[in-house]
C-alpha positions in Angstrom: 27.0 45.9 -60.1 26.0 48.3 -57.6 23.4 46.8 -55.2 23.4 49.0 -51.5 21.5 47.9 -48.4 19.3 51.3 -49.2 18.6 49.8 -53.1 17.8 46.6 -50.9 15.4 48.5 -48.6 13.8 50.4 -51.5 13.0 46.7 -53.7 11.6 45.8 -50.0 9.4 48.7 -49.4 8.1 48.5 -53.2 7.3 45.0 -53.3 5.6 45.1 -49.6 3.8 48.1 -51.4 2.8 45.8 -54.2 1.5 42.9 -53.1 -0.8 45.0 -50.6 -2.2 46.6 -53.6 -2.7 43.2 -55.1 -4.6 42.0 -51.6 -6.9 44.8 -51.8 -7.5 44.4 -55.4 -8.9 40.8 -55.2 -11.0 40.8 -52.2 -13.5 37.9 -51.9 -16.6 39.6 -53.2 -19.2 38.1 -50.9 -16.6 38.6 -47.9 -18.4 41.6 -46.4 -22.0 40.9 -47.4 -24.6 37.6 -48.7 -26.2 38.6 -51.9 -29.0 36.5 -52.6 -29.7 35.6 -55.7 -32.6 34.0 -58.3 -32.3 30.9 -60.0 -32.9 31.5 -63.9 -32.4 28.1 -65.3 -34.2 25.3 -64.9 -32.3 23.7 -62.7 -28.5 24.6 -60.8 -26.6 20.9 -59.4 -25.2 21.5 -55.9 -22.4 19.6 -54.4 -20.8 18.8 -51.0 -18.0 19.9 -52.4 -16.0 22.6 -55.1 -15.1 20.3 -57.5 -16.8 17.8 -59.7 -14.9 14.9 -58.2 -18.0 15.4 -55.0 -21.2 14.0 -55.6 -24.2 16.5 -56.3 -26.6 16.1 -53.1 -29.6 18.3 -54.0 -30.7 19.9 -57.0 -32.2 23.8 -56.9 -34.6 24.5 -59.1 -36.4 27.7 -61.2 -37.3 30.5 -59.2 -35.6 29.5 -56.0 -33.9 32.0 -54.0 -30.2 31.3 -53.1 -27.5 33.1 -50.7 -24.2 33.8 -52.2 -22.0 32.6 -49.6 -18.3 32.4 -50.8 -16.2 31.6 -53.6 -13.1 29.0 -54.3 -11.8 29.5 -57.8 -14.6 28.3 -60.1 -17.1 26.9 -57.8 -19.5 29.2 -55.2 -21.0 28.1 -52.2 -24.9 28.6 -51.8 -27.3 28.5 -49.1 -30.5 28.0 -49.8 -33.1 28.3 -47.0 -36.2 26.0 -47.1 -37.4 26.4 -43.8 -36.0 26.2 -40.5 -34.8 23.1 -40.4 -34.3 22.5 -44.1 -31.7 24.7 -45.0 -29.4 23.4 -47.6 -25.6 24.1 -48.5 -23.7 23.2 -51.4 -21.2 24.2 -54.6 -21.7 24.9 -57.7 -20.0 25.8 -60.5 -19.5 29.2 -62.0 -21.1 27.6 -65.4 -24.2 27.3 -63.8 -24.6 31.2 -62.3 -24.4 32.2 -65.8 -27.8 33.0 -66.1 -28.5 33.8 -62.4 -30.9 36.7 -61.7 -30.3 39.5 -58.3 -33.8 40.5 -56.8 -33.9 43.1 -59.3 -34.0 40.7 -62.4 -30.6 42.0 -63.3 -28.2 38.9 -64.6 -25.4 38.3 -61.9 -22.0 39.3 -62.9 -18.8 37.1 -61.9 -15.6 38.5 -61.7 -13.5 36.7 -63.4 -10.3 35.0 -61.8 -7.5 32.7 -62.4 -6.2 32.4 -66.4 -9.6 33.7 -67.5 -8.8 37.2 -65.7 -5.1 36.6 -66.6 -5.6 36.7 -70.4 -8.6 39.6 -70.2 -6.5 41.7 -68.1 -6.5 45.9 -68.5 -4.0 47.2 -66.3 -0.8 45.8 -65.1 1.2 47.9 -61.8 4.7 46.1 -61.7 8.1 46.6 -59.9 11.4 44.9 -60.6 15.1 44.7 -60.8 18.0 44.1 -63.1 21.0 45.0 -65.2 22.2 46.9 -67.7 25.7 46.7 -69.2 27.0 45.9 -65.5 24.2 48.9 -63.8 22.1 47.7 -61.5 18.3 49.0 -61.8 14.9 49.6 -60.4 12.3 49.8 -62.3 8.4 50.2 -62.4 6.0 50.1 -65.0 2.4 50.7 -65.9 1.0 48.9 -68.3 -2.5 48.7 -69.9 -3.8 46.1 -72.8 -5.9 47.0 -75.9 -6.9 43.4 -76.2 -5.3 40.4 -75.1 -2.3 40.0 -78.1 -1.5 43.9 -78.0 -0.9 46.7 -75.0 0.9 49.5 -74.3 3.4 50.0 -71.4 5.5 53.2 -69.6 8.3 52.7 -67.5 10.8 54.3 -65.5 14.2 52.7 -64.4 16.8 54.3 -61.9 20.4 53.2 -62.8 22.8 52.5 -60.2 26.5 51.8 -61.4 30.0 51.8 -60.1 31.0 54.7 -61.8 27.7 57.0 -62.8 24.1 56.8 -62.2 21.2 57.8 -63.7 17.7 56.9 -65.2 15.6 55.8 -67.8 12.0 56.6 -69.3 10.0 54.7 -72.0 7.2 53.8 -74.0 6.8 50.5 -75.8 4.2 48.5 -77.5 3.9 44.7 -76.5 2.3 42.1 -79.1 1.7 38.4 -77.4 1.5 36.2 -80.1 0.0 33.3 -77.5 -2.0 35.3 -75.0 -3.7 32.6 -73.6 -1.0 30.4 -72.3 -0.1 29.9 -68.8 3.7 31.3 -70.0 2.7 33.9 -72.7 5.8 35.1 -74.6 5.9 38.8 -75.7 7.8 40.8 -78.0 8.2 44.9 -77.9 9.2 48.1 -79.5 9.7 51.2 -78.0 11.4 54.8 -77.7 12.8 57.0 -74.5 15.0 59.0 -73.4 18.1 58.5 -70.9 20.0 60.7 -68.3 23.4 59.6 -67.1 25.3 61.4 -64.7 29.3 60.5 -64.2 30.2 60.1 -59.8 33.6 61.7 -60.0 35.0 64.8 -57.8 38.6 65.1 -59.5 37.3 67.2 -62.9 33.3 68.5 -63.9 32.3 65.6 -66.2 29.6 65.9 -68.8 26.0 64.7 -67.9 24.6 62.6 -70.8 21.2 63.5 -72.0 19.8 60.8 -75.1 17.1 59.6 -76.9 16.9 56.1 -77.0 14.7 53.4 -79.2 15.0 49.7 -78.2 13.8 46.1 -79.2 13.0 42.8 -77.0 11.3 39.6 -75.9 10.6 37.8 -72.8 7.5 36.6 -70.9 4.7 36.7 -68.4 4.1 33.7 -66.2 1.1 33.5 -64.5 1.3 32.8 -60.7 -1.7 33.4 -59.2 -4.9 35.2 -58.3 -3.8 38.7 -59.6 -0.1 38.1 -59.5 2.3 37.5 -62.5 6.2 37.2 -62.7 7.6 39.5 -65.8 11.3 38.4 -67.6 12.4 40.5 -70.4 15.3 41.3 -72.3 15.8 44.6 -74.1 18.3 45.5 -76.9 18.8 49.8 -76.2 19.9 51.5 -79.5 21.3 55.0 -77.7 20.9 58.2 -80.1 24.0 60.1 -79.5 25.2 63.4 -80.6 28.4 61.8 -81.3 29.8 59.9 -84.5 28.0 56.9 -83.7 25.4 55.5 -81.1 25.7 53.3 -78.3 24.2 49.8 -77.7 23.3 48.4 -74.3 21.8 45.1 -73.0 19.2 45.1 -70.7 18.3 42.1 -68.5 15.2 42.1 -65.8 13.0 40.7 -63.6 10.1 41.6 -61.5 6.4 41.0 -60.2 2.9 42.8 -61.7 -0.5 42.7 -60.7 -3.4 43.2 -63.0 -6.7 44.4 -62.9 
């Protein structure tokens, strides 16, 4: 397997890339600004703490005016300003903002985070490494989901052997039979088309130019905020011009974020 310091410095660069593009893309959303907000149900239970292990303190009720202050996982930190020297600060759950109101009577929508924005996920950007048949690769994908068991993916894959290199491009179709687990297993199908070009300098050796079809499995594990770690193995069927096609193995690993 071919792995150079520049392959090294490439995976670096890539990954630093990544996981600044997963920072940017899950920025707290009362960071910057303090929406406030209208209570809508009858009443909203705030604690001293985010969790429902802390005892509830004071209790808000209909039509009272809260300040958005911050969020940790599930639970949200208000303010709500009674006067001067009655100002009161608490948590509450996300449950409970359901029905919230802005000052325009609009309901209040919460991103969603953690598992919940983990099985509703879109669009996945992801980067990774492997092998196959002995090559080392690089890949990166882009991937976006119909509905939670079925999405669509393209990728592209430089090949870096001992004796040629090269690279790969597909298409696939994923299914996730469990979609909601922590570890959701996936299987896939796909079609592409791959380049290999010999290294040698003693004769002029023939570039290969095939189509290629393919079948696998693996999983996604969810890690955390926006963040999940992708294995897979792929079974290649290559589509020669020759008497008979070629199979290769295809193990790899790598990180995605999702929107």
């Amino acid at each position: 397997m071919k792995w150079t310091s520049r392959t090294a410095t490439l995976l670096v660069c890539l990954a630093g890339l990544l996981f600044s593009a997963g920072a940017l893309a899950v920025p707290n959303p009362f960071k910057s600004y303090q929406p406030d907000v209208v209570v809508s149900d009858p009443y909203i239970e705030m604690r001293t703490g985010p969790g429902r292990g802390y005892p509830v303190f004071y209790v808000a009720g209909q039509g009272d005016r809260v300040t958005l202050l911050k969020r940790k996982t599930d639970w949200f930190k208000l303010r709500l300003p009674r006067g001067s020297f009655d100002t009161k600060e608490g948590w509450v759950h996300v449950s409970q903002l359901e029905h919230t109101l802005d000052l325009d009577g609009n309901p209040l929508i919460v991103p969603k985070t953690g598992m919940e924005a983990f099985t509703a996920r879109r669009w996945e950007f992801g980067i990774g490494g492997g092998a196959i048949d002995g090559a080392a690769t690089i890949n990166g994908s882009l991937a976006f989901n119909l509905n939670p068991y079925v999405g669509v993916q393209g990728e592209a894959a430089q090949i870096l052997g001992d004796y040629s290199d090269g690279y790969m491009g597909s298409i696939s179709v994923f299914m996730r039979p469990f979609p909601h687990s922590r570890i959701s297993p996936f299987f896939n199908i796909g079609t592409g088309y791959i380049h290999i070009q010999p290294q040698t300098t003693i004769v002029q050796a023939e570039d290969l130019n095939d189509e290629i079809v393919h079948a696998g499995f693996g999983a996604d594990l969810y890690v955390s905020r926006k963040f999940m770690l992708r294995m897979e193995y792929r079974r290649h069927t290559v589509l020669t011009s020759r008497d008979d096609n070629e199979e290769l193995n295809q193990w790899k690993a790598g990180f995605s974020i999702f929107f």
